[in-house]
N, C-alpha and C positions, 0 to 999 in steps of 0.2 A: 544690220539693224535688227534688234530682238525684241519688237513692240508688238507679238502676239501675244500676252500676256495683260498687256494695259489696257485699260479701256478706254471708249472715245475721245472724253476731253482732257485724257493727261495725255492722249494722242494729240490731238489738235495743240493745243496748248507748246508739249513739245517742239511740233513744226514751227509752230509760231515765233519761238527763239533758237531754233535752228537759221529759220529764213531770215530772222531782225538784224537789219543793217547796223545798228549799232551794237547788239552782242556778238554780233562776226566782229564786227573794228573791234571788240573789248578781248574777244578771244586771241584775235592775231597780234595784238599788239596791248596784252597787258600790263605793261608799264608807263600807257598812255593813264590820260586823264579819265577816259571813260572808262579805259579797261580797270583804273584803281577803284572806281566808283561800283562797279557789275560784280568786281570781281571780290567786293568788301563782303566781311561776314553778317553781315543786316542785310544785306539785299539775296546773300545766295541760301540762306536759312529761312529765307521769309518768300522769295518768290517760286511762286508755282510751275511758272513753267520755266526757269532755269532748271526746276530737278528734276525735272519730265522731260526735259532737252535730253540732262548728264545721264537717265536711266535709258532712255530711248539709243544714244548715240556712245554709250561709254563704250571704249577700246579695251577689247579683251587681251 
């Protein structure tokens, strides 16, 4: 995890949809109903802490 760099609430924010039961089910199983919905380009351009999730947790 490489979130020495962000500040508090793109931190918090982050955890926030790290820990969200429903963007875990949209992660694991994207071709579900929720994961089409999370994972559409209106919600992952537009929500704050989906990108402070994917900056905090991206796999190098």
């Amino acid at each position: 995890m490489s979130d020495t760099n962000l500040g508090f609430l793109k931190r918090t924010q982050g955890k926030f949809c790290h820990h969200c039961p429903m963007c875990n089910h949209a992660r694991g199983k994207p071709d579900s109903f929720i994961g089409r919905i999370i994972h559409n380009p209106r919600h992952t351009e537009h929500c704050m802490a989906w990108q402070a999730e994917k900056e905090m947790y991206q796999k190098d």
